[in-house]
C-alpha positions in Angstrom: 0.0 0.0 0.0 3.0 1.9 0.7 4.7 2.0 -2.6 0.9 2.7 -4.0 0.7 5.8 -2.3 4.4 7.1 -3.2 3.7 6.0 -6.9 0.5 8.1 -7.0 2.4 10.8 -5.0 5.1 11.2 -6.9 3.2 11.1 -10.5 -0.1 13.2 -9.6 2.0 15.1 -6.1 -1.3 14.6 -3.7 -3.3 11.7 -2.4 -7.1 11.8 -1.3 -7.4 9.3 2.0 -10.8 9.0 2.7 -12.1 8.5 6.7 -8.9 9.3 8.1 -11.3 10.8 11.2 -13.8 8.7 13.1 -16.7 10.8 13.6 -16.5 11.1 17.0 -12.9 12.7 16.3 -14.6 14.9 13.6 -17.2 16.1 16.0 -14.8 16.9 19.1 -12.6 19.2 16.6 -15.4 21.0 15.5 -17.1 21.5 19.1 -13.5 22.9 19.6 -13.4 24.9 16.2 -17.0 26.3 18.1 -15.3 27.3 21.3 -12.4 28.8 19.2 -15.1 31.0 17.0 -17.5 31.9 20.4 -14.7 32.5 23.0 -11.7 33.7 20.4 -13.2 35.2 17.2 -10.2 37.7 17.3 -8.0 35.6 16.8 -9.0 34.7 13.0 -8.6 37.3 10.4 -10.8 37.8 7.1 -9.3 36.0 3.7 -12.0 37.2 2.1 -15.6 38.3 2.6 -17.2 35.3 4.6 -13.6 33.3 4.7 -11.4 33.2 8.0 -8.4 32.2 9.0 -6.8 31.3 12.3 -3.4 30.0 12.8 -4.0 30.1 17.3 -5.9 27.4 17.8 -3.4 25.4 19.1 -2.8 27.9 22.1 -6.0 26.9 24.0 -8.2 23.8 22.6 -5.6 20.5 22.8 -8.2 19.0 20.6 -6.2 20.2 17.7 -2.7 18.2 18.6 -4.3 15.2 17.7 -4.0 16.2 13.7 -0.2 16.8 14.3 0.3 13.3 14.2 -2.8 11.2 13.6 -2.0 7.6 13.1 -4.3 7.5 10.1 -1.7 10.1 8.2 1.9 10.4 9.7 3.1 7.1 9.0 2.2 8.0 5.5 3.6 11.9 5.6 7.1 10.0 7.6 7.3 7.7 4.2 6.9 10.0 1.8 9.5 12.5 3.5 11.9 9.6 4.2 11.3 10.4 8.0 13.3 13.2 7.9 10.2 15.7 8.9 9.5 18.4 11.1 6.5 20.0 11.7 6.0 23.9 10.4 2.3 25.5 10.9 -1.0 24.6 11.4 -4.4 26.7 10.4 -8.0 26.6 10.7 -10.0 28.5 7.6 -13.8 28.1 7.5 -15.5 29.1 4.4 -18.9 30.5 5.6 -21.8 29.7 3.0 -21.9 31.7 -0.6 -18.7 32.7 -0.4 -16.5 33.5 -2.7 -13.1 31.8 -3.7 -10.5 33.2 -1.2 -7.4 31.4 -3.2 -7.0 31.5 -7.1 -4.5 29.2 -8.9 -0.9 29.2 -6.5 1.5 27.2 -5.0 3.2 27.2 -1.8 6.5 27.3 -2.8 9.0 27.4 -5.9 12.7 25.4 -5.9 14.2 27.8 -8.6 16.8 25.6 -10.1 16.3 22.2 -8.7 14.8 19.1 -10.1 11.5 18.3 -8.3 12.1 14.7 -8.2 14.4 15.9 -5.9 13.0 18.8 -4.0 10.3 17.7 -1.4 10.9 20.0 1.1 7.6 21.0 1.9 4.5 18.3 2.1 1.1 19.6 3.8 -2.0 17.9 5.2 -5.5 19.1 4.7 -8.5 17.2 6.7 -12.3 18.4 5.9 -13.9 19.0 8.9 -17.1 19.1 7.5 -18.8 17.4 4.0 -17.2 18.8 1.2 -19.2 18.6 -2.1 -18.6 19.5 -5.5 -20.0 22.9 -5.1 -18.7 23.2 -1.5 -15.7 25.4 -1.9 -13.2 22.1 -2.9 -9.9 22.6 -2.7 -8.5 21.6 -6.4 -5.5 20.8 -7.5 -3.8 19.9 -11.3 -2.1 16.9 -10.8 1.1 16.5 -11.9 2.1 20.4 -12.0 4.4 19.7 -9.2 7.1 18.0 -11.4 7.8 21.3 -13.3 8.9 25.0 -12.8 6.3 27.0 -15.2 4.4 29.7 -15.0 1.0 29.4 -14.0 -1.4 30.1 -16.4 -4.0 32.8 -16.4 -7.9 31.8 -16.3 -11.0 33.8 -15.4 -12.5 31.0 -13.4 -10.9 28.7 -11.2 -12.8 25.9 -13.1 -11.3 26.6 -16.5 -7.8 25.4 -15.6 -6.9 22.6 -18.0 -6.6 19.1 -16.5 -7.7 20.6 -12.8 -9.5 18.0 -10.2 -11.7 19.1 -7.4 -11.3 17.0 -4.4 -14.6 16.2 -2.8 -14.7 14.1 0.4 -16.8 13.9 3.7 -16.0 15.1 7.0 -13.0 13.0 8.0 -11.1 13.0 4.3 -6.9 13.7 4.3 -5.2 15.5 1.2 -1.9 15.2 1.2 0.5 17.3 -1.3 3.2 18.9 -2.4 3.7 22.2 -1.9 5.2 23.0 -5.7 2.0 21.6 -6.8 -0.6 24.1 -8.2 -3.8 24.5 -6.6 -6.9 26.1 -5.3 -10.2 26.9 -3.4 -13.9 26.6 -5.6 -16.3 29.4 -4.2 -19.0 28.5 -1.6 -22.6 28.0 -2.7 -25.5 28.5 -0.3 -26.1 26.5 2.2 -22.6 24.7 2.8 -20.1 25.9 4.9 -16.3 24.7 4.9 -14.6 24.1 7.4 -11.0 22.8 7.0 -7.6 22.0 9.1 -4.4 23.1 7.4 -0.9 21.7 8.5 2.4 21.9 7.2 5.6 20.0 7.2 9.2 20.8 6.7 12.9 19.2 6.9 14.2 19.1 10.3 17.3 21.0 9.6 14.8 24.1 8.2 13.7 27.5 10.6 10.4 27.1 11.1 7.9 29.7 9.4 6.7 31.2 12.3 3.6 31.3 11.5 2.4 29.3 14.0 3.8 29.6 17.7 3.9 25.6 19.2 2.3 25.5 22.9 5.0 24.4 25.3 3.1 21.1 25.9 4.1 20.0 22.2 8.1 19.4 23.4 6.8 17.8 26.7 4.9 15.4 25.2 8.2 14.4 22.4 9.5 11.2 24.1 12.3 10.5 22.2 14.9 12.2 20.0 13.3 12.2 16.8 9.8 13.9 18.2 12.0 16.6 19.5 13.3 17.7 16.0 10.2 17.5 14.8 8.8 20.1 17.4 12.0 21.6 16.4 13.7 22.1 19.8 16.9 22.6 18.0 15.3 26.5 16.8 13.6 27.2 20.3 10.3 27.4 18.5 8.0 25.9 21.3 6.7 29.1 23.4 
């Protein structure tokens, strides 16, 4: 199953993993996601009109550390990075309904020079924490444009990229991909509302972003060496 996922990986740079979340899990993230919004709405900022972003979650509801690395996912995310992994940021957007799309065509990062076969320095992990339909704001990707340094072309509509996928999955669903490979968020339609967990995932021997401060309890719970790179204890970055 292994080599399955780094074959599809590699050639389309993301994999859908279907009820990677029990429900139960699903519904105690999004009772904490509720606290977060009711008790900390400062905390997330506007994308967009209707689109919010938090990247403090982790300060307050533990609920959240579970994601970091879920047994349904990491051994996966350790494979494809060769276990040499760290953890970088984590975020919380919720799409509220009739939205509009809050990210056009992008990627996360460019390797200016270097062959991509080579180049996974950066993998993230999305989960759906709520239904995502094919007119529910679905994160879409073109698969394979990981594999080469081009510019992305220019389309009207999200929709009219050539080749593009949108990823539909219940509440529970993993995407993971590479960050070179292009991608983007469908508008909302009425009546749905997104809700999705955002996490990212680096080299050990890379800064962290800092866009996401890791709660001291992250390093106390690393029981051996390679947990504490991972919180990246080498760069101070738990607070």
């Amino acid at each position: 199953m292994m080599d399955d996922y780094r074959f599809a990986f590699d050639t389309n740079g993301y994999l859908v993993i279907p009820d990677t979340l029990r429900p139960d899990e699903v519904a105690a993230l999004n009772e904490a996601l509720d606290r977060e919004l009711t008790q900390r709405r400062d905390t997330f900022y506007s994308r967009i009109e209707r689109t919010y972003q938090s990247v403090r979650v982790l300060e307050v509801e533990t609920a959240f550390d579970t994601l970091i690395a879920h047994p349904s996912t990491f051994g996966i995310l350790k494979a494809l990075m060769d276990d040499d992994i760290a953890f970088s940021e984590f975020s919380i957007i919720v799409k509220e309904t009739d939205s509009v799309s809050h990210a056009h065509w992008h990627k996360d990062v460019g390797y200016r020079g270097a062959s991509m076969a080579q180049s996974l320095l950066l993998i993230s992990c999305i989960y759906y924490l709520t239904d995502v339909p094919s007119h529910g704001a679905c994160f879409t990707v073109t698969p394979g444009s990981h594999r080469f340094e081009r510019p992305i072309p220019e389309v009207a509509r999200i929709e009219d990229m050539p080749t593009c996928v949108p990823l539909v999955g219940r509440a529970g669903t993993a995407i993971i991909f590479h960050a070179n490979l292009w991608h983007a968020a469908l508008p909302n339609c009425p009546g749905v509302e997104r809700r999705t967990a955002h996490l990212y995932y680096c080299r050990p021997w890379m800064k962290p972003t800092g866009h996401t401060n890791f709660p001291s309890r992250l390093l106390a719970s690393a029981d051996t060496d390679a947990m504490k790179r991972f919180y990246h204890a080498n760069w101070g970055a738990v607070k």
